[in-house]
MOPAC internal coordinates of N, CA, C and O (Angstrom, degrees):
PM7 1SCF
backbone

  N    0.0000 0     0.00 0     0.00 0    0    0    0
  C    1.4436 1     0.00 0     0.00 0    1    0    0
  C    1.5222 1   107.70 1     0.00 0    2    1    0
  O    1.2310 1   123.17 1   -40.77 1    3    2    1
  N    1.2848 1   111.53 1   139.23 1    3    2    1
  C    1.5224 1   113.96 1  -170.43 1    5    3    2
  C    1.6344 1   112.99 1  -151.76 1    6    5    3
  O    1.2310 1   116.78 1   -52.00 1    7    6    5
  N    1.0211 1   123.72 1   128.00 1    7    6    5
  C    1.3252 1   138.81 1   179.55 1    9    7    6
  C    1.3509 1   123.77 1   -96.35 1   10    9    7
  O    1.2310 1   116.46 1   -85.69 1   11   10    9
  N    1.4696 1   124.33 1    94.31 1   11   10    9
  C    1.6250 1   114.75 1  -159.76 1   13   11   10
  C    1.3321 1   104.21 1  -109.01 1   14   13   11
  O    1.2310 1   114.06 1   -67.20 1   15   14   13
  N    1.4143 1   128.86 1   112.80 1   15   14   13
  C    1.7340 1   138.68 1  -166.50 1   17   15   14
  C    1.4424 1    96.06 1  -118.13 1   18   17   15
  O    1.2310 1   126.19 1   -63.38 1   19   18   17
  N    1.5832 1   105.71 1   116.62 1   19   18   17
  C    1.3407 1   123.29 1   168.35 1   21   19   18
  C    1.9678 1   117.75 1  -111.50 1   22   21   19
  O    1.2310 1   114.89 1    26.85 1   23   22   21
  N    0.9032 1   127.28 1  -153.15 1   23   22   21
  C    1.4001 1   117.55 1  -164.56 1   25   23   22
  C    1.4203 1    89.60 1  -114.82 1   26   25   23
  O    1.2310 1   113.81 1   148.14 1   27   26   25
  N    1.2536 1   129.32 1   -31.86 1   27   26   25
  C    1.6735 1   127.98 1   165.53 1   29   27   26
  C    1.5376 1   127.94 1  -124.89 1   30   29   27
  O    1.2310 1   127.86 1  -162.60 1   31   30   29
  N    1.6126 1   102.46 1    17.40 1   31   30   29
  C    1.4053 1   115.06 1   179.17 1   33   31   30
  C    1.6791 1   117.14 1  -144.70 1   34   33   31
  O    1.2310 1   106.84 1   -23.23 1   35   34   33
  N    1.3927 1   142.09 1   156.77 1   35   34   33
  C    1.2035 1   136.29 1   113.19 1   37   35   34
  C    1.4985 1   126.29 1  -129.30 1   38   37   35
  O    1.2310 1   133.22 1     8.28 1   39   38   37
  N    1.3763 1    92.06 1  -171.72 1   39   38   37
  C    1.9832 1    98.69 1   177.86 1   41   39   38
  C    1.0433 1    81.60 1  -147.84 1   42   41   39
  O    1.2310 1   125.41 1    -1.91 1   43   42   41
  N    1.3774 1   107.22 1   178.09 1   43   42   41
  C    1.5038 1   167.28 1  -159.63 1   45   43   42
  C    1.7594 1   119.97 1  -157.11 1   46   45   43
  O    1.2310 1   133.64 1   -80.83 1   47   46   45
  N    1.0856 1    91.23 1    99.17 1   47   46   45
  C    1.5557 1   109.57 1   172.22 1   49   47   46
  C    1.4733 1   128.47 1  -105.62 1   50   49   47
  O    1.2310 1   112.19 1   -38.49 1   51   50   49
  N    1.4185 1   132.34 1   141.51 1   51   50   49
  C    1.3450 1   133.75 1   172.42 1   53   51   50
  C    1.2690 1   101.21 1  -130.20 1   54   53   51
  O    1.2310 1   122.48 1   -41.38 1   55   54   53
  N    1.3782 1   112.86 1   138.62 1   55   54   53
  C    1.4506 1   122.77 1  -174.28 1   57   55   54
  C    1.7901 1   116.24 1    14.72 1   58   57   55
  O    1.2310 1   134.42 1  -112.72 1   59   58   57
  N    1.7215 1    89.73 1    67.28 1   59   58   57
  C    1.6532 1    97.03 1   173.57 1   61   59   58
  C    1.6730 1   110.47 1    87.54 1   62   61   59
  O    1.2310 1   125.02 1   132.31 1   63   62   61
  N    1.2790 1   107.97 1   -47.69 1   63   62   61
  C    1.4882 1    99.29 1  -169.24 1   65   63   62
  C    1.7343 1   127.22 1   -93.85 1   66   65   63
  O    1.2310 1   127.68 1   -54.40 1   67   66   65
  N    1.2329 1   102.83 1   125.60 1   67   66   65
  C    1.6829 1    96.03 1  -170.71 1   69   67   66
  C    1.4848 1   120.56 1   -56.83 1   70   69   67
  O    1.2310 1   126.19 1   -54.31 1   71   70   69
  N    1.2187 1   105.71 1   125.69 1   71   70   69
  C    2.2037 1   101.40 1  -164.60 1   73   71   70
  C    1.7058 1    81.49 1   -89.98 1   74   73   71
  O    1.2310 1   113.73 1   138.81 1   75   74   73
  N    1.3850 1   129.46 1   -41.19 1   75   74   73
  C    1.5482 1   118.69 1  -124.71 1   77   75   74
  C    1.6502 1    84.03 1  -159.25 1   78   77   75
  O    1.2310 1   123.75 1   -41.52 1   79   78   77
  N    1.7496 1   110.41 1   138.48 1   79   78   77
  C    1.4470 1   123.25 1   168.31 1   81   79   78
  C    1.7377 1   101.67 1  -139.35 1   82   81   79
  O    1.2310 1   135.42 1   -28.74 1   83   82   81
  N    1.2850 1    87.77 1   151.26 1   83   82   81
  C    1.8703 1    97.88 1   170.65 1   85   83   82
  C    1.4700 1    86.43 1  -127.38 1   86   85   83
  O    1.2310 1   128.37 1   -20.41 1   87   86   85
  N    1.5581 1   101.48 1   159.59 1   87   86   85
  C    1.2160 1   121.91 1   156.02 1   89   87   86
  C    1.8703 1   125.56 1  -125.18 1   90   89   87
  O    1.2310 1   118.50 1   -38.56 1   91   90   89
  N    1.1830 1   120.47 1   141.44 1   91   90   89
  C    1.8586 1   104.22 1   168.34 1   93   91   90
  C    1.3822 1   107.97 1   -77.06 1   94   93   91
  O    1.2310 1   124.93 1   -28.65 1   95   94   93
  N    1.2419 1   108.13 1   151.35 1   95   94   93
  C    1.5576 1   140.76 1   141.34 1   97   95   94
  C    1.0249 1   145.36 1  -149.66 1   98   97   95
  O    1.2310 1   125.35 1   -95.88 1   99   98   97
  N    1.7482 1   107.33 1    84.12 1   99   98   97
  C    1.5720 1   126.27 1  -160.62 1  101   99   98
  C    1.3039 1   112.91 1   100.75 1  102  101   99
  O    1.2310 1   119.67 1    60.10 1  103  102  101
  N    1.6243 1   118.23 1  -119.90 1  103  102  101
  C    1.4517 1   120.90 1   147.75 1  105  103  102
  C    1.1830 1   133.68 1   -85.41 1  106  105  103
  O    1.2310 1   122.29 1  -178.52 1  107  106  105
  N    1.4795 1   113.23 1     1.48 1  107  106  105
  C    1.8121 1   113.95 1  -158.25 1  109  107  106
  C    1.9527 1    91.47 1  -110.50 1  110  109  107
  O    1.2310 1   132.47 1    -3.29 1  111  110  109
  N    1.3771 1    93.51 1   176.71 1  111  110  109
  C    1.6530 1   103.89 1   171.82 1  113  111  110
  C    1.5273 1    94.80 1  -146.61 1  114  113  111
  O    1.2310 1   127.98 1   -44.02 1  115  114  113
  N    1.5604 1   102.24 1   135.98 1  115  114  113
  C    1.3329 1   112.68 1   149.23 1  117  115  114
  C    1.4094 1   120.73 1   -95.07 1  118  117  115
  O    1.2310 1   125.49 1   -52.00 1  119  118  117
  N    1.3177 1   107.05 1   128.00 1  119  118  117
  C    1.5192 1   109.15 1   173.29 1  121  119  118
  C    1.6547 1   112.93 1  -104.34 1  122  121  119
  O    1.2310 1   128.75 1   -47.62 1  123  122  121
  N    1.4454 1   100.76 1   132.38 1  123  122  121
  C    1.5004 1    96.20 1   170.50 1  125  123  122
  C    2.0369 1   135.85 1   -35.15 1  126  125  123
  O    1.2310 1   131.60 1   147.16 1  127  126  125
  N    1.2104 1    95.21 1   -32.84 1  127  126  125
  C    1.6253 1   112.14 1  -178.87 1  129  127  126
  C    1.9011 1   105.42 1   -92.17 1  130  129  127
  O    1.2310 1   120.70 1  -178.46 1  131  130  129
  N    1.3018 1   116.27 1     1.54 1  131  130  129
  C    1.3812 1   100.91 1  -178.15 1  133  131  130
  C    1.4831 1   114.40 1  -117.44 1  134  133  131
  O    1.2310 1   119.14 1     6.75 1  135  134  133
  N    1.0442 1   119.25 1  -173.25 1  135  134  133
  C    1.6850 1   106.31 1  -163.84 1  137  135  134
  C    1.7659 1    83.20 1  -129.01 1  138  137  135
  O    1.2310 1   106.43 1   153.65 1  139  138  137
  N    1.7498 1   142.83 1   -26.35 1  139  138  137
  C    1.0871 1   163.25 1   145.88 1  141  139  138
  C    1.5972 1   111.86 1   -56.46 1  142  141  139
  O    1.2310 1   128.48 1   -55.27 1  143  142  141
  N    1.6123 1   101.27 1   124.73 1  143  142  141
  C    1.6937 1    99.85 1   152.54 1  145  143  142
  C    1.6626 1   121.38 1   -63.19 1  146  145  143
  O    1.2310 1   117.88 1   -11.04 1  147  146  145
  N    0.9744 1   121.64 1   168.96 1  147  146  145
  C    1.8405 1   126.40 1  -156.72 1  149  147  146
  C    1.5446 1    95.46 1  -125.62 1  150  149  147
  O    1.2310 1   120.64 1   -36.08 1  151  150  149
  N    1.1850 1   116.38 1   143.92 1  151  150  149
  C    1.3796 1   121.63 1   153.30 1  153  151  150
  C    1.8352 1    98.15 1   -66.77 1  154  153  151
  O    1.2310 1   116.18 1    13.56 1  155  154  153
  N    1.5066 1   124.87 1  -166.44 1  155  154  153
  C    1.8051 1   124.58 1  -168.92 1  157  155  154
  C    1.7381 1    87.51 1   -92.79 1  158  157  155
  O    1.2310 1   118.70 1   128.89 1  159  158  157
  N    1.1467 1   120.09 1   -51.11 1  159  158  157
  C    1.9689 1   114.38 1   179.32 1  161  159  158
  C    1.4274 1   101.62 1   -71.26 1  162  161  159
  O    1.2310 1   112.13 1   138.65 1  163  162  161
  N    1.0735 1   132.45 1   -41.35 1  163  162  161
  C    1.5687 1    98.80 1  -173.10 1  165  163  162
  C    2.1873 1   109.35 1   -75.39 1  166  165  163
  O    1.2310 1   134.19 1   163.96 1  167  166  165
  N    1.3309 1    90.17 1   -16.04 1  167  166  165
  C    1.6902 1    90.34 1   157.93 1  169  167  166
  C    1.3094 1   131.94 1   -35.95 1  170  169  167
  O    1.2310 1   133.85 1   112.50 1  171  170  169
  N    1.4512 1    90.83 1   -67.50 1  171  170  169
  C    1.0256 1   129.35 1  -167.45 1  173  171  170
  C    2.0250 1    99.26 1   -59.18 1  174  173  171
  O    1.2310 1   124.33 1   123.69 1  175  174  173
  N    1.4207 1   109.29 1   -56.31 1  175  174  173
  C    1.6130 1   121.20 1   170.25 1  177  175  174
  C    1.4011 1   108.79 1   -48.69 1  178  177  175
  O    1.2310 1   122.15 1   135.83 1  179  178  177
  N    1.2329 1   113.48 1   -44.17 1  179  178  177
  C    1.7204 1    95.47 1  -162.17 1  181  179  178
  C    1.5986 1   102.83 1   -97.23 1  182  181  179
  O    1.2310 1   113.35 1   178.93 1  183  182  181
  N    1.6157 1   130.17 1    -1.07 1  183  182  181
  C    1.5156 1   130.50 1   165.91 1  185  183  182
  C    1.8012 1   101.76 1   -67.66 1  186  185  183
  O    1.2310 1   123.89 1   147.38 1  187  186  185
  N    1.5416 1   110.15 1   -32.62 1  187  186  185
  C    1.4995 1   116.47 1  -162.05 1  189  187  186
  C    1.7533 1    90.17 1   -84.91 1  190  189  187
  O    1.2310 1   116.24 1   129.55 1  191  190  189
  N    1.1441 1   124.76 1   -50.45 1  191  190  189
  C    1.6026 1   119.73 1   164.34 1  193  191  190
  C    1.4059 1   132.82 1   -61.84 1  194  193  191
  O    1.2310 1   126.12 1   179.33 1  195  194  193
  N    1.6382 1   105.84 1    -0.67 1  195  194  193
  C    1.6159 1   123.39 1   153.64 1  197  195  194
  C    1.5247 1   108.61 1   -78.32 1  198  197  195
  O    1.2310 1   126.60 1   112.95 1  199  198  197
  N    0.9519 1   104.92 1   -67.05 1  199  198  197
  C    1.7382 1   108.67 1   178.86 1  201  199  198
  C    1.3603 1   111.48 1   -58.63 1  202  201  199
  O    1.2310 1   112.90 1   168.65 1  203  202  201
  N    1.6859 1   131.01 1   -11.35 1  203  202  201
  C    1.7709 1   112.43 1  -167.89 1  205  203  202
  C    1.4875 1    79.88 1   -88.70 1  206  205  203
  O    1.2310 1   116.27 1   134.28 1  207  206  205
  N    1.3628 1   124.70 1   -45.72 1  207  206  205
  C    2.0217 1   121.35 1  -171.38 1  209  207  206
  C    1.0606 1    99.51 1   -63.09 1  210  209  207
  O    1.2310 1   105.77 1   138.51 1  211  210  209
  N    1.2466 1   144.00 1   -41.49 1  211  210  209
  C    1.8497 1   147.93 1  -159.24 1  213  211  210
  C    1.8774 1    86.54 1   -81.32 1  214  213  211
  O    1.2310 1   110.11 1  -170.38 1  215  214  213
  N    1.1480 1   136.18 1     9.62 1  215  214  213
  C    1.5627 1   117.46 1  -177.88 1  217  215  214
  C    1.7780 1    91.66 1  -149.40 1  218  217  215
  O    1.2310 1   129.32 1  -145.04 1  219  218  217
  N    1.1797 1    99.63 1    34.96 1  219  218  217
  C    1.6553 1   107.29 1   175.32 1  221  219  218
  C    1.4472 1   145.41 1    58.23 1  222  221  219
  O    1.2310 1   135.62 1  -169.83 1  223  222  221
  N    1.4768 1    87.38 1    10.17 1  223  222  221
  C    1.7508 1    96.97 1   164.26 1  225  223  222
  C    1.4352 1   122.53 1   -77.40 1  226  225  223
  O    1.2310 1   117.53 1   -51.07 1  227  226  225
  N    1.2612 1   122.30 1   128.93 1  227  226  225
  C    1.7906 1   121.18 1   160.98 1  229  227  226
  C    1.0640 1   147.55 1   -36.32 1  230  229  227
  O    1.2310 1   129.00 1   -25.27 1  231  230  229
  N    1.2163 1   100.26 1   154.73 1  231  230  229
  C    1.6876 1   101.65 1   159.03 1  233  231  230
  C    1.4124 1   119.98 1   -28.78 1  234  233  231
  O    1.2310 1   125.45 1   116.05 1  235  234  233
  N    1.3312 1   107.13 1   -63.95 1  235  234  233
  C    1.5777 1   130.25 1   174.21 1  237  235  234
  C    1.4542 1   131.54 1   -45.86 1  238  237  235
  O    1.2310 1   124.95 1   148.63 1  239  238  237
  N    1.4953 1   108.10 1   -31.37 1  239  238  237
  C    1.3431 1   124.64 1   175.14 1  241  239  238
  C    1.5128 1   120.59 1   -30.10 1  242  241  239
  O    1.2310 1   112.98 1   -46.33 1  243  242  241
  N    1.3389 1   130.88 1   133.67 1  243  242  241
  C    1.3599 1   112.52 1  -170.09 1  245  243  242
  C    1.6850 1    99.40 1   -81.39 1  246  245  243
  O    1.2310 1   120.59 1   168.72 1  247  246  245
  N    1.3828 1   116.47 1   -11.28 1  247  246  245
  C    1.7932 1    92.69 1  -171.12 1  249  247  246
  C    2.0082 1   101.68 1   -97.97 1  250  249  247
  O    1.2310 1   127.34 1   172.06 1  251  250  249
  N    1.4723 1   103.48 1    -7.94 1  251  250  249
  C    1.3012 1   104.22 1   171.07 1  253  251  250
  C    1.5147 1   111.73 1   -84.18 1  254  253  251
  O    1.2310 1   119.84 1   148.15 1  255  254  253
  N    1.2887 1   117.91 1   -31.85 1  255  254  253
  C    1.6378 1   116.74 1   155.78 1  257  255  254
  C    1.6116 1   112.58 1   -33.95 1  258  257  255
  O    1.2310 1   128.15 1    89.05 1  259  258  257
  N    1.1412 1   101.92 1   -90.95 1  259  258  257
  C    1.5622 1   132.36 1   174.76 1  261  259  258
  C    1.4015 1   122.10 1   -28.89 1  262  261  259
  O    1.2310 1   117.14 1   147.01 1  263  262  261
  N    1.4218 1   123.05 1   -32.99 1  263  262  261
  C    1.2079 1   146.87 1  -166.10 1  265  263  262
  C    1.4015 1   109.04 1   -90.18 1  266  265  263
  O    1.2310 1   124.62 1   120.90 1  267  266  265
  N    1.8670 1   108.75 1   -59.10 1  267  266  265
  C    1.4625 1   114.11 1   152.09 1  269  267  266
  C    1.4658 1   144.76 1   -36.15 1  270  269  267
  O    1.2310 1   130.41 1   141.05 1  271  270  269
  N    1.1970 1    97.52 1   -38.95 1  271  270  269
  C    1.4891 1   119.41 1  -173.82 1  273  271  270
  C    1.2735 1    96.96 1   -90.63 1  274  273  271
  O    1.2310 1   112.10 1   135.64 1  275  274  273
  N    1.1012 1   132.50 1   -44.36 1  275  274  273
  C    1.6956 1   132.53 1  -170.56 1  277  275  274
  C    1.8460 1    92.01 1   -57.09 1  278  277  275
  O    1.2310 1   122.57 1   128.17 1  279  278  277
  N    1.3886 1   112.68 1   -51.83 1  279  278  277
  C    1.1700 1   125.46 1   168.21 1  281  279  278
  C    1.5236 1   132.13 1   -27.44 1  282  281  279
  O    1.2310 1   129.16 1   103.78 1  283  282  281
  N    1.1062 1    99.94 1   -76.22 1  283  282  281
  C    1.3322 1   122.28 1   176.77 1  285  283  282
  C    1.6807 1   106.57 1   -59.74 1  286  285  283
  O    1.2310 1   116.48 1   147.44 1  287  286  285
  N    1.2102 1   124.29 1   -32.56 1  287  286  285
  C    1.6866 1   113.99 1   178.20 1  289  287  286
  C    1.8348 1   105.58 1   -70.26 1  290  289  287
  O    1.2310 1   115.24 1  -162.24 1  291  290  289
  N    0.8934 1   126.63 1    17.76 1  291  290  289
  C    1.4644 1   115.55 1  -174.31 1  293  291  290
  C    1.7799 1   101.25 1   -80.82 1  294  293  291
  O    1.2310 1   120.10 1   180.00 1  295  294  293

């Protein structure tokens, strides 16, 4: 699992393959997995909640709970 943070880009990789990308524009980020632009940390949160589902945790998961919801208040 790997987290790649550039000054106008990242990914999210699992064994090599990119699951998840954000991009900047301005202050916000779109991330591929969100349906919301991101402040740069909640980016950063929902690439790391790409990779906890991409390594087989649930719906149910307490940090995919937690992670969502942190999400969803933006």
């Amino acid at each position: 699992m790997t987290i790649k943070i550039n000054e106008d880009s990242m990914s999210a990789s699992v064994a090599g393959a990119v699951i998840a990308t954000a991009t900047r524009a301005r202050d916000r980020w779109t991330v591929s997995i969100w349906p919301n632009t991101l402040t740069y940390n909640q980016a950063i949160t929902a690439l790391t909640l790409a990779e906890r589902l991409a390594t087989g945790h649930g719906d149910d998961d307490p940090f995919v709970v937690a992670w969502r919801e942190e999400l969803a208040g933006d």
